[in-house]
C-alpha positions in Angstrom: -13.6 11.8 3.5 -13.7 15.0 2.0 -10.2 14.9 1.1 -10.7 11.5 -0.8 -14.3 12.5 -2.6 -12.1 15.2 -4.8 -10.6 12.4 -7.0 -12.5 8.8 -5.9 -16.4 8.9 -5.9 -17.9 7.5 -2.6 -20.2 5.4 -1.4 -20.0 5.8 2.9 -21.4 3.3 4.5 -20.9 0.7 7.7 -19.6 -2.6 7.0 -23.0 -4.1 8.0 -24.4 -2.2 5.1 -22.1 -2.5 2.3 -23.2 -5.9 0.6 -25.9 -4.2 -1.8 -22.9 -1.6 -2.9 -20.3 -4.9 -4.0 -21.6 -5.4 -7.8 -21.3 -1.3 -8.3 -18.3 -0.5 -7.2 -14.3 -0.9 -8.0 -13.0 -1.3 -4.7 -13.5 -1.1 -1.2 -11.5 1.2 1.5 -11.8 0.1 5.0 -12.0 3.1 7.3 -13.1 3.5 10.9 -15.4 0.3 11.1 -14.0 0.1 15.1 -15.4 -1.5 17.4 -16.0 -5.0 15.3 -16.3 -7.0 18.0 -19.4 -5.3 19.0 -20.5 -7.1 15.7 -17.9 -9.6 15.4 -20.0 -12.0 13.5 -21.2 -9.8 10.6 -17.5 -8.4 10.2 -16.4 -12.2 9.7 -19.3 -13.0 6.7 -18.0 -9.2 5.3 -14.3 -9.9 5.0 -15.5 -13.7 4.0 -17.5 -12.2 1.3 -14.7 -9.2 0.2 -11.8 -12.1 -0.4 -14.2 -14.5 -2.1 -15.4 -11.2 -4.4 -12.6 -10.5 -5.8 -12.7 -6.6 -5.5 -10.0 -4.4 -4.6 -9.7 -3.9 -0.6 -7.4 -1.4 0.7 -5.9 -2.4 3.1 -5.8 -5.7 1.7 -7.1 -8.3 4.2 -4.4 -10.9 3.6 -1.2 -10.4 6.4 0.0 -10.9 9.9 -1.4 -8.7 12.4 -4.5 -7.3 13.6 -6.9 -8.7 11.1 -7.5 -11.7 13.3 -7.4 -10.1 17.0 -4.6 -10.7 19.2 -3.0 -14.4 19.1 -0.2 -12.8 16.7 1.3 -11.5 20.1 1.8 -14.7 21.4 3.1 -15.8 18.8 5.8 -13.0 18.2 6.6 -13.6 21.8 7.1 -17.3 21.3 9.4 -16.6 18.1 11.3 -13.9 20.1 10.4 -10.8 18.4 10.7 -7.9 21.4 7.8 -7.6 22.4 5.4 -7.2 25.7 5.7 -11.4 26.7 2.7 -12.8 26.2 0.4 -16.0 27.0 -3.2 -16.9 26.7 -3.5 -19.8 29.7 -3.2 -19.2 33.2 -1.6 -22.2 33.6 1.3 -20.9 31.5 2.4 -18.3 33.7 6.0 -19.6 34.5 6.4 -18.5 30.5 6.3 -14.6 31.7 8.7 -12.6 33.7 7.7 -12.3 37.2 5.3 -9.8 38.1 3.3 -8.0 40.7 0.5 -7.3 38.7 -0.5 -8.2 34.7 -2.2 -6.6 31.8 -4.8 -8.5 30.5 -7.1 -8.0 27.3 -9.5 -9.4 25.2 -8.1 -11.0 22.3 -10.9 -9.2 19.5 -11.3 -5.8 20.9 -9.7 -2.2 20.5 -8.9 1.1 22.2 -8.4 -0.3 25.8 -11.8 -2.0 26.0 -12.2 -5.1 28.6 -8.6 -4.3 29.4 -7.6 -4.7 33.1 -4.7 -4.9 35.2 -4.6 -7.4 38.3 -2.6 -8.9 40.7 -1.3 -12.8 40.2 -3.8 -14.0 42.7 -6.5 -12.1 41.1 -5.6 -13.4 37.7 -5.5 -17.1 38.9 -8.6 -17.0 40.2 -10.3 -15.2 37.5 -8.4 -17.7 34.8 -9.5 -15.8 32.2 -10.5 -17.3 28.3 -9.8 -15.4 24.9 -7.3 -12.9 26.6 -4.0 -12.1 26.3 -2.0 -12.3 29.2 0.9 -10.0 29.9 3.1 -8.6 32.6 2.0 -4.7 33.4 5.4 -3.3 32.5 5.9 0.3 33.3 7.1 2.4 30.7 8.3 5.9 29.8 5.9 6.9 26.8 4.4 5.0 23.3 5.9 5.9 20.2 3.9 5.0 17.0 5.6 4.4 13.6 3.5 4.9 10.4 4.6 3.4 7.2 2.6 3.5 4.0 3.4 0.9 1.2 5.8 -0.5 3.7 8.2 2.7 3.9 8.3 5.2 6.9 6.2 8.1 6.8 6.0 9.4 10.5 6.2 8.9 14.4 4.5 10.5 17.0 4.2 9.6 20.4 2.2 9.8 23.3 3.0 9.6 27.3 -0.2 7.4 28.3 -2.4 6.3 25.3 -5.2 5.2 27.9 -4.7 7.8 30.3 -4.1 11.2 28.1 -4.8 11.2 24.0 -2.7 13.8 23.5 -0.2 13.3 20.9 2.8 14.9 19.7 5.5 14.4 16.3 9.0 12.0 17.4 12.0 11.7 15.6 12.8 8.2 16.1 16.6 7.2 15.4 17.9 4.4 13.3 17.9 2.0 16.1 14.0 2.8 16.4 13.2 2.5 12.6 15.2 -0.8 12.5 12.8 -2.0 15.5 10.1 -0.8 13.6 10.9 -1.9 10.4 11.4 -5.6 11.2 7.8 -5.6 12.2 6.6 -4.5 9.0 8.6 -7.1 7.3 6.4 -9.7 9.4 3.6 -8.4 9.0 3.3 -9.0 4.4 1.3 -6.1 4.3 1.5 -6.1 0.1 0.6 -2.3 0.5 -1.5 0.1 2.3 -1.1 1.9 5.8 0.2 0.7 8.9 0.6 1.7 12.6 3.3 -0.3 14.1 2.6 0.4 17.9 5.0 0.3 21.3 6.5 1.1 24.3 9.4 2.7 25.6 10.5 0.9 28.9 12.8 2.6 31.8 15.8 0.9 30.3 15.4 2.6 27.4 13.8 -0.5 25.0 11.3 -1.0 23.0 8.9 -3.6 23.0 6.0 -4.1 20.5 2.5 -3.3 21.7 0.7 -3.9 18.6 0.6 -4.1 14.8 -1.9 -2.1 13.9 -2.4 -2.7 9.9 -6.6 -3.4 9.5 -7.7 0.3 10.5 -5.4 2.1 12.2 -6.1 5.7 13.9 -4.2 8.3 11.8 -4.0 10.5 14.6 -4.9 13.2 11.4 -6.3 16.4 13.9 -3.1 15.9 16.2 -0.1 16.2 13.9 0.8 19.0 12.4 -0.4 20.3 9.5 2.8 19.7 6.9 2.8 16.4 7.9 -0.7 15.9 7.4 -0.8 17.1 4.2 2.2 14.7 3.3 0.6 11.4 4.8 -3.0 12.4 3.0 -1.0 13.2 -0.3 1.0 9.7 -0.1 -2.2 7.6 1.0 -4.0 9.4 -1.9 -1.2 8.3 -4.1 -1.2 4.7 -2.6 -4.7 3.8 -2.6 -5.3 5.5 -6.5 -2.3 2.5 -7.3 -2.9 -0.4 -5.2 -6.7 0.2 -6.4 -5.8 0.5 -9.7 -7.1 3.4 -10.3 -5.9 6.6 -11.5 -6.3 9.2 -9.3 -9.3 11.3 -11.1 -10.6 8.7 -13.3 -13.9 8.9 -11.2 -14.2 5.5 -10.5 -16.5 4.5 -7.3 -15.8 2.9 -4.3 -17.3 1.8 -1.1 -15.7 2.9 2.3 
């Protein structure tokens, strides 16, 4: 925020309360609005109401990924991009490896909530609805890749996102970046920042956990401070252009 408010002029507010702003502003960034599906109803008549306005959005809310909850997984998985298998339907188990126990999640949620892990019999008879369904794969830690305007900035990785939040820089290799990259080409992000999320397994492969290009977590407090200043500096840079607006103009905008 305050790094931003030196060359935009603000208007902060929650996405419930940013109708009145519209008419007055020259854009809109979308910031730390998690968790929308605590008000997953008002969030849809907002972004309804942004793509019928007209006004700059950054990121812009027309691409493959998170913008719609989860179903993308499935159908990555069905199109055999690598990552975690993934079904919706009970009854479509024989689609997933084998498993002792599976991951499952609610299709329009974020940081782990409503997640649980259970064992096949469990998961039959619970036959959950608006969940994705996936083998609990064990894994060695979860590298994040963050690109903005579609080119690499950074990795960092963590050992356990929903077990220890500590974070820490990676240097991924070209074999990473290529896994990485050809996510980023799905997704038709036409610019802004993206967080293109996975897993390491035992084997030593990748698989996709999520594409995370509405409102990522920068992870801004937990890198270090060079980089910081570098990602800041290019998102400055890449919302002053995709906004259309040069940087100390002094135009407004809502976030």
């Amino acid at each position: 925020m305050e790094f931003l408010s030196s060359d935009f002029d603000l208007k902060v507010c929650h996405p419930r309360e940013c109708l009145p702003y519209l008419s007055t502003v020259d854009g809109v960034i979308i910031r730390n609005i998690w968790p929308t599906h605590e008000y997953e109803g008002e969030w849809e008549y907002v972004k309804s109401h942004l793509r019928a306005s007209g006004l700059p959005v950054y990121n812009p809310l027309g691409f493959n990924g998170d913008i719609e909850g989860k179903d993308y997984l499935l159908a990555l998985y069905n199109d055999g991009y690598p990552v975690i298998p993934s079904i919706d339907r009970v009854e479509n188990i024989q689609e997933l490896p084998r498993s002792q126990n599976y991951w499952i999640k609610p299709k329009k949620s974020c940081d782990g909530v409503g997640a649980e892990k259970l064992t096949l019999e469990a998961l039959i008879k619970r036959n959950p609805h608006d969940y994705v369904i996936q083998p609990f794969v064990e894994f060695d830690y979860e590298p994040s890749f963050f690109f903005v305007d579609n080119r690499f900035h950074h990795c960092v990785w963590a050992r356990h996102r929903l077990l220890d939040d500590r974070v820490a820089g990676y240097s991924p290799n070209s074999a990473d970046l290529k896994f990485a990259v050809n996510f980023v080409r799905w997704a038709g992000l036409d610019f802004g920042v993206q967080r293109i999320d996975a897993v390491r397994l035992k084997d030593g492969r990748l698989l996709l956990t999520e594409v995370e290009n509405l409102c990522p977590y920068l992870y801004l407090t937990e890198v270090d401070a060079a980089t910081r200043m570098r990602f800041l500096n290019s998102l400055k840079v890449s919302m002053s252009k995709s906004l259309s607006c040069p940087i100390s103009f002094g135009r407004e905008f809502a976030i």
